[in-house]
C-alpha positions as CSV (number, residue, x, y, z in Angstrom):
1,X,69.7,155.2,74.2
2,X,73.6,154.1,74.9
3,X,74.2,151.4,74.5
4,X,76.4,149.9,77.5
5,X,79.8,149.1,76.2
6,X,80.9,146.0,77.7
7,X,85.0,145.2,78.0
8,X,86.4,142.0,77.3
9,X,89.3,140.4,79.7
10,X,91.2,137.8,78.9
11,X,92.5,135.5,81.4
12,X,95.3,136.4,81.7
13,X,95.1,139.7,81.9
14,X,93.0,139.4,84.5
15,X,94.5,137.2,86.9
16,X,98.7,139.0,85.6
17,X,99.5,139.1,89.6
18,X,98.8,135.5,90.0
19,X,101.0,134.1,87.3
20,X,103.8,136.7,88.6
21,X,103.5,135.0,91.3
22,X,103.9,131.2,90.6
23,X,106.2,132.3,87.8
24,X,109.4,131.6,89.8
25,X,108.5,127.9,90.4
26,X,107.8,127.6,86.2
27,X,111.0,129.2,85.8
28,X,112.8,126.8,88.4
29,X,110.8,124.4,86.4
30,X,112.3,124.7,83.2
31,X,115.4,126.0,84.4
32,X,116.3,122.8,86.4
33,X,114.1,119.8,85.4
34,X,112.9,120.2,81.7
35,X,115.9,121.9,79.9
36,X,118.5,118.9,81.4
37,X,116.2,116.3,80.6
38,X,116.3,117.9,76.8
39,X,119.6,118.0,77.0
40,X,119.7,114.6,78.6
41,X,118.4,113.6,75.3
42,X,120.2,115.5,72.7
43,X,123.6,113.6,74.3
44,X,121.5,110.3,74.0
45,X,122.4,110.4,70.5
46,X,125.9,111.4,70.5
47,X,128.7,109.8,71.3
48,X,129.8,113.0,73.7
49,X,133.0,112.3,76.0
50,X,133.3,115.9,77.5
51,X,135.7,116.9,74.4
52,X,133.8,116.2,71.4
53,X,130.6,115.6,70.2
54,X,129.3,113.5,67.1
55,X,125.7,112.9,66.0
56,X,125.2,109.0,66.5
57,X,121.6,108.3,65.9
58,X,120.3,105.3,67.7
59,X,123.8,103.5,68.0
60,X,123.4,104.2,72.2
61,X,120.0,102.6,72.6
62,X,121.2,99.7,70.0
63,X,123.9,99.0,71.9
64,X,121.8,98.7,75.5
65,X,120.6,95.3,74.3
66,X,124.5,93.4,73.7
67,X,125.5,95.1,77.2
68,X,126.0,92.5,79.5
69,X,126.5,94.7,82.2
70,X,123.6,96.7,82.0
71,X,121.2,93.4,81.6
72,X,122.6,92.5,85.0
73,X,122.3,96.2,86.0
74,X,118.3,95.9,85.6
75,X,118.0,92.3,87.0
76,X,119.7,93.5,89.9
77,X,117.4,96.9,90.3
78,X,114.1,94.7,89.7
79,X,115.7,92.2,92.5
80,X,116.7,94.8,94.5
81,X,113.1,96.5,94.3
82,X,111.0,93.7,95.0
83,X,112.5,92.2,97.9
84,X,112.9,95.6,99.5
85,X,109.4,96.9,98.8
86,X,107.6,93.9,100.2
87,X,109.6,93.4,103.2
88,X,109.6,97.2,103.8
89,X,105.8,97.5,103.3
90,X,105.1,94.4,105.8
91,X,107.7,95.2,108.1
92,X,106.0,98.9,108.4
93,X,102.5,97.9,108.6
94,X,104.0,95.7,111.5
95,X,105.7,98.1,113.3
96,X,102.7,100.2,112.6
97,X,100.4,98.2,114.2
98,X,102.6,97.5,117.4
99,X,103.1,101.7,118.1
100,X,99.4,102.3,117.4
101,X,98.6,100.3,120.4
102,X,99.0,102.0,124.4
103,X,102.2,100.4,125.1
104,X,105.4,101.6,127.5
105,X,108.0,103.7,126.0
106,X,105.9,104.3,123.3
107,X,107.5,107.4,122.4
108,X,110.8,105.7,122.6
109,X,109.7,103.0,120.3
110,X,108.5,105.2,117.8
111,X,111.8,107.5,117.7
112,X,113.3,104.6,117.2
113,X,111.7,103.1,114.1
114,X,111.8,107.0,112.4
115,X,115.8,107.4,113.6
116,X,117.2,105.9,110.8
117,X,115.2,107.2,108.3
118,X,116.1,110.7,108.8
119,X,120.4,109.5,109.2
120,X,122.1,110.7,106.1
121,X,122.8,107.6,104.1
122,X,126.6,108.2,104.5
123,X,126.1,107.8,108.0
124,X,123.9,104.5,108.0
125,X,126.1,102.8,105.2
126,X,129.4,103.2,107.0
127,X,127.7,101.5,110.3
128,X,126.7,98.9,108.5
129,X,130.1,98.6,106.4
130,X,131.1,98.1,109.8
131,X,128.7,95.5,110.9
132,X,129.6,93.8,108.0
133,X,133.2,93.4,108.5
134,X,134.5,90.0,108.0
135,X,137.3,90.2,110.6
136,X,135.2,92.4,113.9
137,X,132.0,92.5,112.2
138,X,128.9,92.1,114.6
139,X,127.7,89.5,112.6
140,X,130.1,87.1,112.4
141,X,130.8,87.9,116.0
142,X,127.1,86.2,116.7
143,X,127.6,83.8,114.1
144,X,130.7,82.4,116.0
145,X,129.2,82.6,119.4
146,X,126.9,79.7,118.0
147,X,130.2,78.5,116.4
148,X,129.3,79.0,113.0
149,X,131.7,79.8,110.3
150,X,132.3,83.2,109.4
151,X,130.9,85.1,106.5
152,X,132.1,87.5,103.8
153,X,129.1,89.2,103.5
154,X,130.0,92.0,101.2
155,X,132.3,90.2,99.1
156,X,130.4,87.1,98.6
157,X,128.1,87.4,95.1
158,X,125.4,85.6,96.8
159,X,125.2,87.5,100.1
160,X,126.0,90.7,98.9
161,X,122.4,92.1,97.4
162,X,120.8,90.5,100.3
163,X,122.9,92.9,102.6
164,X,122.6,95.8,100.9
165,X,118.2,94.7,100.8
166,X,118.5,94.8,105.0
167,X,120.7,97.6,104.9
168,X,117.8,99.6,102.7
169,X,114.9,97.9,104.3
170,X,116.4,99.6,108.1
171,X,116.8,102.7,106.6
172,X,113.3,102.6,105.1
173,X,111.2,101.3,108.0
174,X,110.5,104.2,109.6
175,X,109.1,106.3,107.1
176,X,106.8,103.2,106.2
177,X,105.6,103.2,109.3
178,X,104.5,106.9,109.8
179,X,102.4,106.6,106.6
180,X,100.6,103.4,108.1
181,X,100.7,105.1,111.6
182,X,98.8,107.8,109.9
183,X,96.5,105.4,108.2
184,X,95.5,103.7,111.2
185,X,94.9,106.9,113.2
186,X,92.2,107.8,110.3
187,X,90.1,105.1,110.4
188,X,86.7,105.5,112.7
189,X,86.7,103.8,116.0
190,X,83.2,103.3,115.4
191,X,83.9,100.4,112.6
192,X,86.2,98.4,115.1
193,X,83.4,98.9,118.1
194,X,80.6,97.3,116.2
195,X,83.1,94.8,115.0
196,X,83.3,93.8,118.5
197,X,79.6,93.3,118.8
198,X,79.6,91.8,116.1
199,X,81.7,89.2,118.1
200,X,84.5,89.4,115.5
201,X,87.8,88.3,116.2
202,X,91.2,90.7,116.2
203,X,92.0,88.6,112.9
204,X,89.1,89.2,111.5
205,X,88.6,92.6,112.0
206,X,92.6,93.2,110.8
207,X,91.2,91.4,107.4
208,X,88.0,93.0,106.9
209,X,88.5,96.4,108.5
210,X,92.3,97.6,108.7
211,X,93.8,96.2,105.8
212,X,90.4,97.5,102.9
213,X,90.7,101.2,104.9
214,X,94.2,101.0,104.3
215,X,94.3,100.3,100.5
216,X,94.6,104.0,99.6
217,X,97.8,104.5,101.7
218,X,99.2,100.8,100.7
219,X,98.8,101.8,97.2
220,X,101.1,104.9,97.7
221,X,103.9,103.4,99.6
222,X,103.8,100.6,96.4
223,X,104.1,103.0,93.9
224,X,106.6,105.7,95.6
225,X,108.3,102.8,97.0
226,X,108.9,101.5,93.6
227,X,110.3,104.7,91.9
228,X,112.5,105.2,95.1
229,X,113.8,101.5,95.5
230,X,114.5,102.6,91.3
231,X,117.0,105.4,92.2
232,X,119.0,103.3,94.5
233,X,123.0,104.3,94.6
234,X,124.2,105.7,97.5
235,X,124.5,102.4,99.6
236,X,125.3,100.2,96.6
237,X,128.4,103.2,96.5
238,X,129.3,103.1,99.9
239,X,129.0,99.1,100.7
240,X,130.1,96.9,97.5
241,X,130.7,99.9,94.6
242,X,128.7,97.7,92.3
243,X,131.1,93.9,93.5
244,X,131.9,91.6,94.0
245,X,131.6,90.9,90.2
246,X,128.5,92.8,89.4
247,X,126.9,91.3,91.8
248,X,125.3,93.9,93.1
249,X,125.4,96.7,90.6
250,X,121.8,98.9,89.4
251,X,121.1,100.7,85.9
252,X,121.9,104.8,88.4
253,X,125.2,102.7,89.2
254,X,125.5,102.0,85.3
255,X,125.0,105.4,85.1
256,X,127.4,106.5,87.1
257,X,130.0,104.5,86.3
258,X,129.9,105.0,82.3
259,X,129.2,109.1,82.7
260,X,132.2,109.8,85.5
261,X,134.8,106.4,85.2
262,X,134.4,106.1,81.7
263,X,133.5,109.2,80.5
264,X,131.1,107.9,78.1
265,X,128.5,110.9,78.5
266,X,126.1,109.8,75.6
267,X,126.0,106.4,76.4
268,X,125.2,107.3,79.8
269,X,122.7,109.8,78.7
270,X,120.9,107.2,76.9
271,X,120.6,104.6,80.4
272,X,119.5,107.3,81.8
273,X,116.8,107.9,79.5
274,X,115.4,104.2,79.8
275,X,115.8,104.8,83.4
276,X,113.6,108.4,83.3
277,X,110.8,105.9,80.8
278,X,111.1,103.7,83.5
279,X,110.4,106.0,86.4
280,X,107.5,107.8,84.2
281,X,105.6,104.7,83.4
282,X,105.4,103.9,87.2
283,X,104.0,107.7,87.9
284,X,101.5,107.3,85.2
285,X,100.4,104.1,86.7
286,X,99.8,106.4,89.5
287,X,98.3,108.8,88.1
288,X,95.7,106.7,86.5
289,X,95.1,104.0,90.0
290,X,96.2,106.4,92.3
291,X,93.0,106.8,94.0
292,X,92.3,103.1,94.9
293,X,90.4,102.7,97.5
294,X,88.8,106.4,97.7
295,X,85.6,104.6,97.2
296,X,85.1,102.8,100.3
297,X,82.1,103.3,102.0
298,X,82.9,104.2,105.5
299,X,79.8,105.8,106.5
C-alpha cells in the first residue's frame, strides 16, 4: 500500500503573489515613514546643526522642561485645540442639520459650507490676512460703522489666537459637516416616525435619537479633530509667524523655527518626538474607543 505523501506549504509560499503585491506599499512604508522617524530619533540625541554631530544623551529632552518658549508653545496648541474642536464640531452638527432638511438653494448652501475646506490654506490665510487688516480690514470697517474703535487683531496678544481659532474653525466647517451630513443620512426614518407617534417633540427626538445614533461619527471627528488641530502651522505661518510675542506660537511652529531659523536639528528632533508621543497616545485612544457607539440597538 502507498502511502499518500502529503506536501507541506508554508504561508508564504503559498500566498508569494500576494505579498509581491502589497510589497510596494511596505516598502513606501519603511522607506518614507519608519526609517525618518528612526532617524528622527537618532538626532534626538545629538546636538546635530547640519555640520556636525555629537552624541548628547538626554540633554534635548532635559532641556524641554526650562524652555519657556516651548511651555507656551504647548499651552497655546492645547488652547488652540480645544476651542477649535468644540466650536468646529457644534458648528458642523449645526450646519449639518440645517442642509439635511428640503430647503432652497440647498445645493448652494452645501457648496458653500464644503468651499473652504477644499481652498489651499495659502489661499484662505491671505483672505483673512486681509480681513484682518487694521487700516482696510472688513472688520474694523463694521466695527466703525457702529463707531467702535478699531482693532489690531493680529498684532494684539489677546486677539491674536482667537483669530487664528475663526480663521481654522471656517476652514474646517465644511468637512465637519459632510461627516455629520453622512451620519444623519444613515440613520432609519423609521426611528423618527414612531417618535412622532410617540408624540415626541423635535427636541426630544434631537436628544434621544440623533445625537445617541451619532456617537460613532462624533467620536471620530473628536479624535481626528484632535491630532489635526495638533499639526496646526500653516495659518499660524501665514497670519502672526508665531507674534505678537509668542502669543500665538504651537510646539510644529517650535519645530520649525528651531530646525530651519536656528538650525538646531537635534533639539528640534527631540520636540518633535514629544509631538509624534503626543499624536500616538491620541491614535491609541482610538484604537482602543474607537468603536463607541457600534452597539446601539437600532433594530
Amino acid at each position: 500500500m502507498m502511502k499518500t505523501e502529503k506536501r507541506r506549504y508554508s504561508p508564504l509560499n503559498r500566498d508569494y503573489i500576494g505579498y509581491w503585491m502589497i510589497a510596494p506599499f511596505y516598502l513606501f512604508l519603511i522607506v518614507f515613514v519608519i526609517f525618518p522617524i528612526l532617524i528622527n530619533i537618532f538626532f534626538s540625541f545629538t546636538n546635530f546643526n547640519l555640520r556636525t554631530v555629537h552624541f548628547v544623551g538626554f540633554q534635548n529632552y532635559l532641556r524641554l522642561f526650562s524652555d519657556e518658549t516651548f511651555m507656551v508653545s504647548m499651552q497655546n496648541t492645547f488652547v488652540y485645540t480645544f476651542f477649535t474642536l468644540v466650536f468646529t464640531m457644534a458648528l458642523g452638527l449645526m450646519a449639518a442639520l440645517m442642509v439635511n432638511k428640503k430647503l432652497i438653494g440647498l445645493k448652494f448652501f452645501r457648496t458653500s459650507f464644503y468651499m473652504p475646506y477644499i481652498t489651499s490654506m495659502v489661499a484662505g490665510a491671505m483672505i483673512w490676512l486681509w480681513m484682518y487688516d487694521p487700516s482696510y480690514g472688513i472688520f474694523n470697517q463694521v466695527l466703525g460703522f457702529f463707531g467702535i474703535q478699531s482693532r489690531q487683531w493680529l498684532y494684539d496678544a489677546n486677539l491674536a489666537m482667537g483669530c487664528i481659532i475663526l480663521m481654522s474653525i471656517w476652514k474646517s466647517l465644511g468637512y465637519f459637516m459632510v461627516i455629520y451630513l453622512a451620519g444623519l443620512q444613515s440613520i432609519p426614518a423609521y426611528l423618527y416616525e414612531a417618535a412622532t407617534v410617540d408624540g415626541a417633540s423635535s427636541f426630544r427626538q434631537f436628544c434621544a435619537i440623533t445625537l445617541p445614533m451619532l456617537r460613532p461619527v462624533t467620536f471620530f471627528l473628536f479624535v481626528t479633530g484632535i491630532v489635526n488641530n495638533f499639526k496646526v502651522f500653516e495659518q499660524v505661518m501665514i497670519l502672526t509667524n508665531g507674534g505678537p510675542m509668542n502669543a500665538t506660537t504651537t510646539i510644529v511652529h517650535q519645530i520649525y523655527n528651531r530646525g530651519f531659523i536656528e538650525f538646531q536639528m537635534g533639539y528640534a528632533a527631540a520636540l518633535s518626538i514629544i509631538l509624534l508621543l503626543i499624536v500616538s497616545g491620541i491614535t491609541l485612544f482610538n484604537f482602543k474607543y474607537g468603536n463607541q457607539g457600534q452597539d446601539l440597538d437600532i433594530g
